[in-house]
N, C-alpha and C positions, 0 to 999 in steps of 0.2 A: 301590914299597915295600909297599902293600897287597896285591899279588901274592905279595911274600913270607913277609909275614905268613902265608898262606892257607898255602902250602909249609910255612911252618914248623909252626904249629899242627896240620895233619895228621899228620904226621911224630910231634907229640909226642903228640897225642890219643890216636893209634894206639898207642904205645907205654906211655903211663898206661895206659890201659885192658886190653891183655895182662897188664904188669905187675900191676897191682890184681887183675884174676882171679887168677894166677897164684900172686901176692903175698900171698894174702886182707887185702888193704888195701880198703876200701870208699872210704877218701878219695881213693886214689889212682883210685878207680871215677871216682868225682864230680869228682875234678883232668880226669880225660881228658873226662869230658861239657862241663865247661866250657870245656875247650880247641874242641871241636865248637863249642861258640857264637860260639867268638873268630873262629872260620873264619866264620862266618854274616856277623859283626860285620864281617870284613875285606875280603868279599866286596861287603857295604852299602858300605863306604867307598870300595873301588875305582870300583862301578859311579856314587857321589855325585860324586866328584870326577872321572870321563868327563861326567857329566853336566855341573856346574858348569862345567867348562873348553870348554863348546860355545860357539859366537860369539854373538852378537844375530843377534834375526829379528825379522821383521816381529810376528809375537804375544809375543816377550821382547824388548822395544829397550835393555831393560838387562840383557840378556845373564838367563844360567841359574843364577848364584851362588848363589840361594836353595836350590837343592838340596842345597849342601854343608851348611847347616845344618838341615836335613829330615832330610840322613842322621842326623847326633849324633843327635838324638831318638830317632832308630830303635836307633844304637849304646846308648845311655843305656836304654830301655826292653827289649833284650836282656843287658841286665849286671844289671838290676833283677829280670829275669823268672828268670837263674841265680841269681843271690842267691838268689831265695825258692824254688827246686827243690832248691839246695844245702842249704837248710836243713831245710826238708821231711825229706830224706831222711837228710841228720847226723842228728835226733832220734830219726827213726827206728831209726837203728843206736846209740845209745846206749841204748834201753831195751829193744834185741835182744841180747842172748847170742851173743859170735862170739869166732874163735878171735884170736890175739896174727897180728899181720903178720909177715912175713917181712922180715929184715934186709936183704935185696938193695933192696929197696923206697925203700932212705934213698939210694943210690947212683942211684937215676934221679930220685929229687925234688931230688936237687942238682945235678944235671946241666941239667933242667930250669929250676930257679931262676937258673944263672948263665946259659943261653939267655936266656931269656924277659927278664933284666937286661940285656941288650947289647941285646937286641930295642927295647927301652924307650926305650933313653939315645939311638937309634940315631935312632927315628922321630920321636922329642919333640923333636930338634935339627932334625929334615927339618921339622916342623910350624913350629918355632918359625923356619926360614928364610923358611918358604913364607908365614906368619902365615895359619896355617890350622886353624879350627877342628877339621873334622874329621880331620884328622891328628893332632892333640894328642889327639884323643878317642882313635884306636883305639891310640896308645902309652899312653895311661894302661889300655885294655882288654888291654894286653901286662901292664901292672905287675899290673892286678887279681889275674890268671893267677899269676905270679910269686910273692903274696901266699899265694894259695890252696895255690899248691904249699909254699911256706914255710912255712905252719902245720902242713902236712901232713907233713911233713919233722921238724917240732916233736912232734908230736900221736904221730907212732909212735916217735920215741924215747924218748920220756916212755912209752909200752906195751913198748915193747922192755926198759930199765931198769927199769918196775917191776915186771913180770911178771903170773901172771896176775890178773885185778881189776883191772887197767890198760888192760886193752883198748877200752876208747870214749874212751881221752887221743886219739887222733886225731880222734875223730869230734866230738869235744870245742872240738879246734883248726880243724878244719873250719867251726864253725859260726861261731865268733869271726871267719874271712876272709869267711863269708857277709857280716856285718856292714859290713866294711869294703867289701869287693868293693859294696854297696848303698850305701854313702857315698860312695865313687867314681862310680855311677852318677848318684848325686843330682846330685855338684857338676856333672858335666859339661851338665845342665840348663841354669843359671845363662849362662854365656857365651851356648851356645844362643838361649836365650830373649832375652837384650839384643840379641844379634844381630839375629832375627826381626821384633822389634820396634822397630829404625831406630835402637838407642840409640848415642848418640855414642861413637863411640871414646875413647881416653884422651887428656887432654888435653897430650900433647908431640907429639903430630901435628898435631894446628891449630896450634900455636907454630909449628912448624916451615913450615907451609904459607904463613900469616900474613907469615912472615918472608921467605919469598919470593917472594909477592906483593907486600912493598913494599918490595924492593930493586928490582921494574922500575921506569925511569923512567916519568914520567907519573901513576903512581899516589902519589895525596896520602891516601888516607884510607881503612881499609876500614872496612866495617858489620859487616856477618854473615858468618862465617863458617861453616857448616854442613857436617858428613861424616858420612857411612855407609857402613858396609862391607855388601859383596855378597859372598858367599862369597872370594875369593881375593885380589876389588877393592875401591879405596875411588872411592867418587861424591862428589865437591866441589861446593858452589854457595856463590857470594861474589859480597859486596856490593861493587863498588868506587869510591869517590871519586876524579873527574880534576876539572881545573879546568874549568867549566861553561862558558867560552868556547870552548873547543877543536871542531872540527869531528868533526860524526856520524864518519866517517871513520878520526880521531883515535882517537877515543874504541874503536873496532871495533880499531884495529893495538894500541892500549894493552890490551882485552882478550885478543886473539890472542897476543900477547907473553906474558901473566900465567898463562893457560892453557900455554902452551909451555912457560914454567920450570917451573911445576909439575911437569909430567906428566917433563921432563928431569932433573927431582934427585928425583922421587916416581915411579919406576914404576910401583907399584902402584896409582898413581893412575887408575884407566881413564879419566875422563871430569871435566871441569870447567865447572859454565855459569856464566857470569860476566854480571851486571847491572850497567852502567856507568851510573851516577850524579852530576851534579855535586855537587861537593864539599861546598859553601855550605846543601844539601839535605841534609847529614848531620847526624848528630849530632855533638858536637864532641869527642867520648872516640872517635868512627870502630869504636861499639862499637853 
């Protein structure tokens, strides 16, 4: 899907930008530069998530996930670094004297906009199967695109309807997407960072994990539950309560068990370490 992305944004980059010379649209300049970064962006994401999906080794025993969220950063700091060149140079052309755009101009920014919206809806559902950060990142880096072009689509017919004196509404509406395009940037920080920093997932996946560690027999009681997601996977470690007479043994097939349904109704699950505990030694909420 990142591969595609790269295809697609070429294709439209290339084409912004003729247009825009062509066109004397300036936004439509700065639509196809940004569409360039989006390729930067979906190049970072491909080569993030080769990286993430390599196995464990002996110097990563938990595997290479963290790369996937190393990329967002990269993605997020290339959306932030357009924003402020996009703006830059909008200001510039509004307090420059240029001539009205060419009406052909509005028929590729909307061709453009319904692209870049299927692109969107397309990889943001492939993220949201994958429950992958950086995939949700480079489709919201599709919408930013989208955004950009949509103003710009706004910006020169607002100069085309008003005529001359109207000629920087695009550069105008350009710089309003710079905005948003940087809002975008920002948020995609936020997951990122909770990621990086071990923060717990949301709390219907431990319900759910919880609950299937004590539908196995044997288990009376859990303690801790604790998760974290590694780029693509979640790592488990649980407390778990058997009755304190049961043999070492016991106790080893009761955790091998708890482990197996997990990792069988949770795939995502990569890894489970489980600490078996008698029961009588917990706490009595099993919290």
């Amino acid at each position: 899907m990142a591969l595609l992305g790269v295809v697609v944004n070429v294709i439209l980059s290339v084409i912004k930008v003729i247009s825009g010379v062509v066109g004397n649209s300036y936004a439509l300049i700065a639509d196809g530069v940004e569409s360039l970064l989006d390729v930067f962006g979906s190049l970072i994401v491909w080569f993030g998530l080769r990286v993430a999906s390599a196995p464990p080794d002996d110097e990563h025993p938990y595997g290479h996930g963290k790369a996937e969220v190393l990329t967002v950063f990269v993605v997020a700091l290339v959306m932030l670094g357009a924003a402020v060149f996009l703006a830059i140079e909008s200001i510039d052309q509004i307090v420059t004297p240029h001539k009205l755009p060419a009406p052909f101009t509005l028929i590729v920014l909307l061709g453009v906009v319904v692209v870049k919206h299927l692109l969107f809806r397309r990889v943001l559902r492939l993220g949201g199967e994958l429950d992958s950060t950086v995939v949700k990142a480079d489709a919201w880096h599709h919408y930013s695109d989208a955004i950009t072009s949509a103003a710009a689509f706004i910006g020169i017919t607002i100069a085309l309807i008003g005529g001359p004196g109207w000629e920087s509404a695009d550069d105008w509406a350009a710089l309003l997407a710079c905005g948003i395009i940087a809002w975008n940037g920002i948020s995609l920080f936020r997951p990122a960072l909770l990621e990086v920093m071990d923060t717990a997932p949301s709390g219907e996946i431990e319900k759910e994990i919880r609950a299937i560690a004590m539908g196995v027999e044997g288990v009376q009681v859990l303690e801790q539950c604790r998760i974290r997601k590694m780029g693509l996977d979640y790592y488990v470690d649980l407390h778990v309560g058997v009755d304190g007479k049961l043999s070492v043994r016991k106790g080893h097939d009761i955790a091998h068990a708890v482990r197996n349904a997990i990792r069988a109704a949770k795939p995502a699950v990569a890894d489970v370490l489980i600490h078996i505990e008698p029961e009588d030694d917990m706490d009595d909420d099993g919290r």
